[in-house]
N, C-alpha and C positions, 0 to 999 in steps of 0.2 A: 349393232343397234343404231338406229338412226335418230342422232338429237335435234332438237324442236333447233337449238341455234346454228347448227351445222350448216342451216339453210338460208335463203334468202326469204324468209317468211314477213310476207309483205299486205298481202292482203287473205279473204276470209277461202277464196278460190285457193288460195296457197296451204292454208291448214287444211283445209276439205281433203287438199290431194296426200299430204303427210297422214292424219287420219285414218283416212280408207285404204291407205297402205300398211298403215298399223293393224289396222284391224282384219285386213285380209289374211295377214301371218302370223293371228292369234295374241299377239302382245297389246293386250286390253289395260294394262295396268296403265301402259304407255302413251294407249290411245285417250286415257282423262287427261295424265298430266300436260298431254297437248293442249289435248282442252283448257284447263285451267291457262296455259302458257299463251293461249289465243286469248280468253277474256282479258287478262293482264294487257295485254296490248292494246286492249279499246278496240278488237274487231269482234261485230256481232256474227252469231250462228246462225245458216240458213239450212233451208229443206234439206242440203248435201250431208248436212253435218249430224242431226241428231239420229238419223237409221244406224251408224257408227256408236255414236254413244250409247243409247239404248240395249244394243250388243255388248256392247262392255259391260254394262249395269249385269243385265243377265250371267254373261258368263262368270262375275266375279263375284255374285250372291250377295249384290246389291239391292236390293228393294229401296231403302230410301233415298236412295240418290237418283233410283230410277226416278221414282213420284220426284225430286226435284227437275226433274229434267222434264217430262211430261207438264209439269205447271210452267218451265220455259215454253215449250211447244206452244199452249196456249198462250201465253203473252206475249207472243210472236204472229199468232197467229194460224200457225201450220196447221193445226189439228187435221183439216181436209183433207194435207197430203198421205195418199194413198202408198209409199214409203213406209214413212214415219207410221200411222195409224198398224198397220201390219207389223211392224216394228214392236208397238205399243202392245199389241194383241199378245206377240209373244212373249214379249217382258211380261204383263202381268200370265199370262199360263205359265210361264215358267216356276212363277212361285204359289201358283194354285190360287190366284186373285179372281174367279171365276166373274165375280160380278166387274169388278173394274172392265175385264176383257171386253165382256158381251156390252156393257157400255160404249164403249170406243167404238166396237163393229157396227152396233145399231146407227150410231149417230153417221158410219161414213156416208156419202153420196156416193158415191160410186165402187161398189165392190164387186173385183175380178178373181178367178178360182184361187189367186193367195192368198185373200182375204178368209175367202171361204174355208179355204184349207188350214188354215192360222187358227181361224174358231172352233173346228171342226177338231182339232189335234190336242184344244185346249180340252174340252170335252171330255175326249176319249183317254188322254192321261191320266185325269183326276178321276176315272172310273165312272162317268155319268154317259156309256157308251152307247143307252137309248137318246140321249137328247143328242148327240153327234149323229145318231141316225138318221135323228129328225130334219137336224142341219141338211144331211148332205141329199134330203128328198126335197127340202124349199130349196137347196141351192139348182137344182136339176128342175126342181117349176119355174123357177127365174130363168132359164135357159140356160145355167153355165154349168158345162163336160167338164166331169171330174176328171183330174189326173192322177198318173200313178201314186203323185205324193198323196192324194188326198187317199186312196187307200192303205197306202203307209201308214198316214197319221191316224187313219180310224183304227190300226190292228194293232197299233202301240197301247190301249188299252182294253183288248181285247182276254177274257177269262174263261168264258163260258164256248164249251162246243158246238152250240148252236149258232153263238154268234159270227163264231170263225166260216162253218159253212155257206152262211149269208152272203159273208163278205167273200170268199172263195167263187162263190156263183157268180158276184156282182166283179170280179175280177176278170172273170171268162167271157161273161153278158160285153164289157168296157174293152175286149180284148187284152187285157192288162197281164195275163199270164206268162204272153210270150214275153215280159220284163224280168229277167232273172233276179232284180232286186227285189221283187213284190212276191215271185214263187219263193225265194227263201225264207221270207218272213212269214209267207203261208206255211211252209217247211216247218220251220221252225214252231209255231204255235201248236202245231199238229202234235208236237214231240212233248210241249208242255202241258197240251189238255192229255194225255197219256192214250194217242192215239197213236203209235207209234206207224202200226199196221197201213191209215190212211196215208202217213206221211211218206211210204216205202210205192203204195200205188202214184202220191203226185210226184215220189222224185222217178222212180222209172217212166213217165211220162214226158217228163221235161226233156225238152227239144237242145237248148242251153244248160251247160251245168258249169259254174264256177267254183272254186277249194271252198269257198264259203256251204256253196250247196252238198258236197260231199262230208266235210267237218258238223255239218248242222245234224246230217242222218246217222254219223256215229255217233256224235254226241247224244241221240237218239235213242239209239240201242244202246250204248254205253248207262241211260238214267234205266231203263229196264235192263240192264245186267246180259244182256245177250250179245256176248262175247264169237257165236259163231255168228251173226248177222257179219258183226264189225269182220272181223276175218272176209269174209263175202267182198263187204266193200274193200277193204284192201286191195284185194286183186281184181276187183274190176278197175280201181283205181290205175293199179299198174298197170292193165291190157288198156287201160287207157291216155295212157301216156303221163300220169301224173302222180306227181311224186306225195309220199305222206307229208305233211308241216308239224309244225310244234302242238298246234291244235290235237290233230288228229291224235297224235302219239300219247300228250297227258287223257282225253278220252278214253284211251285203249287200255292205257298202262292203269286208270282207275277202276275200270272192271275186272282188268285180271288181278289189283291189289283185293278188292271186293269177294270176288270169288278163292280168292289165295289160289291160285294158280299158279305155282313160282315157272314152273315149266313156260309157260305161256309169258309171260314178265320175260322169263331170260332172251326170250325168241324178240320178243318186242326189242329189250335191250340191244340185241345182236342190231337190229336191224335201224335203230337209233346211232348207234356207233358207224354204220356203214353209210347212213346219209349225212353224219357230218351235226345233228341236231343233237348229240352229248355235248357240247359246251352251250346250249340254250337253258339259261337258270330255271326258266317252267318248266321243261322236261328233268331238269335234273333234281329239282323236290318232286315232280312226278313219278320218278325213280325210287327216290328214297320212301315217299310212302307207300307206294306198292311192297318194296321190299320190306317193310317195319309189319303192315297189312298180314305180311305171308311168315311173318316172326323170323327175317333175315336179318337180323340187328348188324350184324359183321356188313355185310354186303353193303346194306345203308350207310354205315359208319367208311366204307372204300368210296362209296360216292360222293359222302359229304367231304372226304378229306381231299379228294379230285378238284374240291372248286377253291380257285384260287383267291378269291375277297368273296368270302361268306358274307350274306348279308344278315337283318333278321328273321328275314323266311324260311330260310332254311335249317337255321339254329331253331325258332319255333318249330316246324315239321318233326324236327330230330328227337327236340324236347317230350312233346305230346305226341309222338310217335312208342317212344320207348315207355309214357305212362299208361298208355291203351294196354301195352305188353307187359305191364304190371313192375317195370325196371325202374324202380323211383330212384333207386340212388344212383344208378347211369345216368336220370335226366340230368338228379342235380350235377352232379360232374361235367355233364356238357354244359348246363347253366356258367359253372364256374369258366369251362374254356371261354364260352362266351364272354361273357365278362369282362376276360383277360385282353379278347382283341378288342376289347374298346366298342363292341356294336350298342347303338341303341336300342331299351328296350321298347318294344312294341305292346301293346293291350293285350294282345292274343299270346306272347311271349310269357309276359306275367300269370295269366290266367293259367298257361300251363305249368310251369315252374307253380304256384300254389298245390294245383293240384298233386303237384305232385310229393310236396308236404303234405297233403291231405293223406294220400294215397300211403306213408309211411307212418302217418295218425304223428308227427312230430309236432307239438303243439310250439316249441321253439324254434324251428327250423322255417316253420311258417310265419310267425312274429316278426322272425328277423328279416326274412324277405319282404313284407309289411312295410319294416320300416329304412329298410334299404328303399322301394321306392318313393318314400314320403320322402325322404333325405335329398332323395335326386329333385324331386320334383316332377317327378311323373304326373301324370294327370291320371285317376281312377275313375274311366268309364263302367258303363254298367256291366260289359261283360268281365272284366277284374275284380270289381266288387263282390258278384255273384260268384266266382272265384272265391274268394275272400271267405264270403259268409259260410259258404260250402265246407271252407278249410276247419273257420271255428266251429262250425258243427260240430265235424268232424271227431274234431279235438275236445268235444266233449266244453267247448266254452260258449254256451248258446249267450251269455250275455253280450257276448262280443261279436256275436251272429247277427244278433238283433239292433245292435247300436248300429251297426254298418246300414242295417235296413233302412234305419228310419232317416238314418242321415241322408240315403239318398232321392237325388229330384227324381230319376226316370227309374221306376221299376218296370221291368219285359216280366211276361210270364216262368220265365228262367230264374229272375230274384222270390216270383211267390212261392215257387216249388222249390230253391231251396231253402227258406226261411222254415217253408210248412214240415218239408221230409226231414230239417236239423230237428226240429222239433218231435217231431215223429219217431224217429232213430235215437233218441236220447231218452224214448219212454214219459214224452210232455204230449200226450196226445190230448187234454182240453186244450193246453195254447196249439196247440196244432189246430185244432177244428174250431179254435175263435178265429183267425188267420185265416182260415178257407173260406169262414162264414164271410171276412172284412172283404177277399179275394173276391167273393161272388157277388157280393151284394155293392158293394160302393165302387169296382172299378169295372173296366170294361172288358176284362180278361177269361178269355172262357175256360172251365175248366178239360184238363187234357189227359193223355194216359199216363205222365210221370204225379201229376195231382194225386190221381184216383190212385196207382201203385202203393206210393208211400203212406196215406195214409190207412188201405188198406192191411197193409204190413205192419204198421203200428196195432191195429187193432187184433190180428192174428197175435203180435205178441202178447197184445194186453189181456187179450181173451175178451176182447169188448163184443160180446157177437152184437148187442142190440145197434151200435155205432158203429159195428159192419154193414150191417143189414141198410142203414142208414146212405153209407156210405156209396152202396151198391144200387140201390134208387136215383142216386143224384149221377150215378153212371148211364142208368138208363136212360134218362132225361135229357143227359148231355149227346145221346147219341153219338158216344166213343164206345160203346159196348163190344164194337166186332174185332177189337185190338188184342189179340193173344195175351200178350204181356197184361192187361189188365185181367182177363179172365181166369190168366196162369194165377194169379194174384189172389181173388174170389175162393177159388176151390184149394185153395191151400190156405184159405182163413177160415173158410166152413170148414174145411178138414179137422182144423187146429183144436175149432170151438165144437169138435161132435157130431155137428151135422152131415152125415156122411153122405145121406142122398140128395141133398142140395148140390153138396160139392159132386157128384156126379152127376146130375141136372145140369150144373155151371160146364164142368169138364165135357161133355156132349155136344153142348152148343158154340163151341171153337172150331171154327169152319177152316184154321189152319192149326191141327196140332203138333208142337213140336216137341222135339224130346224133353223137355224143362213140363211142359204140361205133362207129358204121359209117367215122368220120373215122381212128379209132386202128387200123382194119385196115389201109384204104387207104394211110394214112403208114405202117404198117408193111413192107407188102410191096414199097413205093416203096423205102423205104429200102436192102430187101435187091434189090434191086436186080431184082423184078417187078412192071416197070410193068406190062404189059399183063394181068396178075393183076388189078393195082389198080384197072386201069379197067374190066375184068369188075365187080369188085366196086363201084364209081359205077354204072353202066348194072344192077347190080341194084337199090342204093339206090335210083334214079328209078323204076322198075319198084316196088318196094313200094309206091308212092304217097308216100313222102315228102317236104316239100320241104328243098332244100340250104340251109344257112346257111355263115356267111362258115368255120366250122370244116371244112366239108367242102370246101370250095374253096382253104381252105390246107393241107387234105391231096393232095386231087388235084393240086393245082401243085408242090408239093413233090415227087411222085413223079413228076412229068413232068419237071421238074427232075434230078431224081438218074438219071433213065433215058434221058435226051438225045432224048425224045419233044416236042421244039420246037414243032412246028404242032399236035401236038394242045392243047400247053400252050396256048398262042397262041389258039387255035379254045374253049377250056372260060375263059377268060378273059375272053373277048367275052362268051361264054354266059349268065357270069356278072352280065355288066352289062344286056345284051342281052334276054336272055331270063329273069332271075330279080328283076331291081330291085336286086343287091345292089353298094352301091358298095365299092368293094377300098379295105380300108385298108392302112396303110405293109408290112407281110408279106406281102399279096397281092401288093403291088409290088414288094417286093423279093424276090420269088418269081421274078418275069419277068425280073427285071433278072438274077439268079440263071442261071434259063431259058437266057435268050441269051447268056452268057460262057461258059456248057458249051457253046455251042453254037460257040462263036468268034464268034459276031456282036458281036464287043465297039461299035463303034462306033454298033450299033443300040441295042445294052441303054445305052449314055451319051445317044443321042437320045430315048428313052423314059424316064430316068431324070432326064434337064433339064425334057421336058416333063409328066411325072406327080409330081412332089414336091414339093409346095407352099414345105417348109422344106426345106432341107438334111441328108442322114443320113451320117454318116463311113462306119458297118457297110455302107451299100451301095456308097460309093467304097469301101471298101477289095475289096469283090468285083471291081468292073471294075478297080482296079488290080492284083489279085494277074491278072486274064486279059488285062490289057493286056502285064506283065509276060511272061505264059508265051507268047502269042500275038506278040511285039514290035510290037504295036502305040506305037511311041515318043511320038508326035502327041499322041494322046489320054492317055498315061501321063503327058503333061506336064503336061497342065492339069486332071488330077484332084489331082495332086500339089499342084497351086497352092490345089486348092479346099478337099485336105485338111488343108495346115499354117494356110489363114485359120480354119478352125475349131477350130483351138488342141486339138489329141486330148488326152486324159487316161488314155489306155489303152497301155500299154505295147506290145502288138500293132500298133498301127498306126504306132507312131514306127519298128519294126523293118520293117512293110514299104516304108514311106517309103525306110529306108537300102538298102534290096536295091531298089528301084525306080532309086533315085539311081544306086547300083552298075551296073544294067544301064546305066544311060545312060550312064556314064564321067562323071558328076559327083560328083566325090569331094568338094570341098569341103560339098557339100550332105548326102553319108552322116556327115560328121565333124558336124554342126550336127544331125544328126538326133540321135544317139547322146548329143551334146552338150545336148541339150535334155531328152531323156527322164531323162539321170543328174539333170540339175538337181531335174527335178520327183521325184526320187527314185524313181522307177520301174523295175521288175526285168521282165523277161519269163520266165516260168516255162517250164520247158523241156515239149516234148510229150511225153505220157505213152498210157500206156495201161492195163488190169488186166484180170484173167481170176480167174473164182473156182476151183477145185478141192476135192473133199472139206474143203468149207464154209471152205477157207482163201482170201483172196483177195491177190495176189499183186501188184503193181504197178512197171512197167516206163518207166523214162524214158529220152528220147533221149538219148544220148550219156555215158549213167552206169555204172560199171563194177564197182558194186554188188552185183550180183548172182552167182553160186556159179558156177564155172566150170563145170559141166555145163549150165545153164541159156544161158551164153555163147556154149560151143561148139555148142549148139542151134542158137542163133540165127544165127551165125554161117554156119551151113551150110544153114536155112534164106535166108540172105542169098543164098549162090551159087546155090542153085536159082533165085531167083526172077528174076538176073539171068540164069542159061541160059533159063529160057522167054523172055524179052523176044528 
């Protein structure tokens, strides 16, 4: 680096020339202290000098030093110089000073196409892309031919599809196309307005094409998922002499991590090792997350251990890679190697590392990470925070949710959705829907589909239909209605709340259904007790050409289940393994096992239950014992009994049916050991309850409590006698 005394600085020609050397090579910090090093000497600043400073101001996100430097210009005199003045233009656009700019432009006397193009860039950044239009039709009635830049600078704020077209004609009308820097920015836009198709006709057009131009169209096809385009361009790539970049490779490798295509990843990989781009740190978390993406945890953990000074990008990747894959206690573990070599954390490090307390529901574990980086001194931006609050949700401590909220300056729509869904998920849905009302009404945040989700979800649990209904208005208004995920959402809360042909109303009009909607019909109408609905509704799933995943096979069994439709359950079970490749994990089994105790086959669902469970489940003896129980199967009640106290329960439910099990058999000494043991481990059985919403109040009812308003008693009470005259 070049110091200010190093030299013979003698006059103001002398620093001009230090200066504009500094500032050619980016060291702006350098370029004031010269400054400063020049006034100290009693030499004044001329025309040469402030287009240098001005640039420093900008680049180092200086605003006030700029405005003191602009009120030299003035006191100097310069204002007119057409330099400085353009100089001026871009300093204030840089910090969205709109009026300063267009001030300074109006006043010049003489403005040539920089000028033009300086106001014109200011514009079209700040997103005010019709008055840069306007600009650049007076700048063209004054007589001065735009240049490439000035199409540049128009298409830097460019959003809208019609706009891009305009300026794509006014590129061709200017000649401007044959400039490869101006077709790839048209390129480029094409791939952001989700015109991919356009962008595929202007690049096979282009006369010129540079790595920029070819990186722009996979990335392209890589944001729409189409993995055989990219393939395409590869080897036209090679039949044309040019090799893939790092660019290219992270593009490739995120569509096949997207698609899980590990086949397709490996090939990538192969072909990243043969050019030499495996030691490139963006190809190598491009690696790691494809492979995490395709649930290659091993593969990922061979890559990360490859790189010789980790930094924290790639320990973040590693981290929120393995908590997508649901491996929380791997993250922490990587968190801790981290740790050990001393890296810094990062915002986006923290955030995953939270979650992934969240993800284990450790309410300590996430505390102490908390206060591990308050200790350091971290800084808690808003995506850590939102982290944060997510975690105490989570954990069931909304007070601690909500302090973090109010504490902070910037909320993103990220911190309203999770203060709304902690609350939502915790069964506080009026603070949840005061929160949504503060969301909608006093900030500028629109509501979105994880809004509309949660608090749908809440309301399915609470049985709130009239605050669904609600709910589902304020969807349609927002015009997020065509979002699967919210609609999946709707018809599994009308389902919840009764309304069955609403929720197939809702379930109709998903213009993309996927197995999560078609599995929430079928468990719906199983539940209410239409199986043979349910199974209409499967035999039209297979009819759309869709194929079943293990989601729709634990809806179908479930309503076979609930509808004492045994052999067919039996017969879609087989089907399953049979005819679809899919092997049934522990809920498909204990689906059947389920299955057969409705059915009184208890002694069948205990032979299927010996021979399908690898490990031992209490949740499914306790189903063959509550059917051993009602069915007197004693035999078999006795040695479930045996098989449920060697598993030592920790759940208050099952030490109670143990004692009613014992009771049917006349072994009292063994109800007293039951009772006896559950008090030990301190354990309560919450009595069964029930709740009903009405005019948005929701009401809740427990067995055997006498709580409730003696109208609501005598209610029941006399619904009690009917039900025992029908029997």
């Amino acid at each position: 680096m070049i110091k200010p005394s190093s030299l013979l600085l003698n006059s103001t020609k002398t620093f001009n020339s230090l200066i504009n050397h500094l500032s050619s090579h980016g060291d702006h910090h350098q370029v004031l202290s010269t400054f400063s090093f020049m006034l100290a000497n009693r030499f004044l600043p001329d025309a040469f000098t402030f287009p240098s400073l001005l640039k420093a101001c900008a680049s180092l996100q200086l605003p006030s030093f700029g405005l003191t430097i602009h009120q030299q210009v003035l006191v100097n005199g310069l204002s007119s110089d057409s330099y400085i003045s353009s100089s001026l233009v871009n300093l204030y656009a840089k910090f969205g000073f709109l009026d300063h700019a267009r001030k300074v432009f109006d006043e010049m006397r003489e403005r040539d196409v920089v000028h033009w193009t300086a106001m014109i860039g200011c514009y079209s950044r700040a997103g005010f892309v019709g008055e840069a239009f306007s600009l650049v039709n007076k700048m063209r009635f004054q007589g001065i031919k735009p240049g490439p830049v000035t199409l540049l600078e128009m298409l830097s704020g460019v959003k809208e599809i019609t706009e891009l077209q305009c300026l794509h004609a006014f590129a061709v009308v200017h000649g401007f196309d044959c400039d490869v820097t101006v077709t790839n920015s048209v390129l480029n836009l094409y791939c952001k307005c989700d015109c991919v198709g356009d962008a595929k006709v202007l690049f096979d057009q282009m006369k010129r094409r540079d790595m920029v131009s070819w990186n722009t169209m996979v990335a392209g096809f890589a944001f729409v998922g189409d993995m055989s385009e990219i393939l395409k361009l590869l080897y036209k790539m090679r039949d044309d002499g040019l090799r893939p970049d790092h660019q290219t490779f992270g593009a490739s490798l995120s569509v096949s991590g997207t698609m899980c295509d590990l086949d397709l990843g490996r090939m990538l990989h192969c072909q990243i090792v043969k050019t030499g781009f495996d030691v490139d740190m963006h190809v190598r978390t491009a690696l790691m997350t494809m492979y995490l993406k395709c649930g290659e945890e091993e593969a990922s953990f061979r890559v990360l251990e490859m790189i010789p000074e980790k930094d924290v990008v790639c320990w973040t990747v590693m981290i929120s890679g393995l908590v997508w894959l649901g491996k929380a206690e791997k993250a922490m573990n990587v968190f801790g190697e981290m740790l050990h070599s001393g890296t810094e954390l990062s915002s986006e490090a923290i955030a995953s590392v939270v979650a992934a307390c969240a993800q284990l529901g450790s309410l300590d574990l996430g505390a102490s990470v908390h206060g591990y980086v308050l200790r350091k001194g971290y800084k808690l931006d808003t995506l850590a925070l939102n982290s944060l609050i997510t975690m105490y949700a989570k954990c069931g401590r909304l007070d601690k949710s909500l302090a973090l909220f109010e504490q902070m300056n910037e909320r993103d729509l990220v911190s309203w959705n999770a203060i709304i869904s902690g609350h939502a998920q915790n069964g506080d849905l009026g603070n949840a829907l005061l929160l949504f009302k503060e969301m909608k009404f006093k900030t500028a945040h629109r509501v979105d589909s994880l809004t509309a989700v949660s608090l749908i979800q809440a309301c399915s649990s609470a049985g709130a239909l009239r605050v669904g209904r609600l709910i589902h208005c304020v969807v349609v208004r927002s015009f997020i209605r065509t979002c699967t995920l919210v609609d999946t959402a709707l018809v599994d809360m009308y389902l919840k709340c009764g309304y069955l042909e609403v929720a197939r109303r809702c379930f109709d009009s998903i213009s993309r259904k996927d197995c999560v909607a078609w599995g929430t019909l079928i468990a719906g109408y199983g539940f209410h007790g239409k199986g043979e609905t349910a199974m209409e509704v499967y035999s039209e799933f297979l009819r759309s050409g869709m194929v079943p995943n293990h989601l729709i096979f634990l809806a179908v069994l479930s309503s076979c289940s609930h509808n004492g439709m045994v052999q067919h359950g039996l017969e879609i079970f087989t089907s399953m393994v049979r005819d679809f490749g899919i092997e049934p994990n522990h809920e498909h089994l204990a689906c059947v096992v389920d299955l057969l105790c409705r059915a009184k086959r208890v002694e069948e669902a205990f032979k299927f239950y010996k021979e399908s469970f690898t490990t031992p489940s209490i949740d499914v003896l306790g189903i063959i014992l509550d059917a051993c129980r009602a069915n007197g199967k004693t035999e078999v009640e006795d040695v479930v009994c045996r098989d449920m106290i060697e598993l030592k329960p920790v759940d208050a439910g099952h030490y109670v049916r143990l004692a009613h099990s014992f009771a049917t058999m006349k072994r009292w000494d063994d109800v007293s050991d039951s009772w006896k043991q559950m008090k030990s481990l301190g354990l309560k059985k919450l009595p069964g309850w029930s709740k009903i919403e009405m005019n948005g109040r929701t009401t809740t009812f427990f067995m055997s409590h006498t709580s409730h308003s003696d109208e609501t008693a005598s209610v029941l009470k006399l619904l009690n006698k009917e039900m025992k005259r029908i029997k």
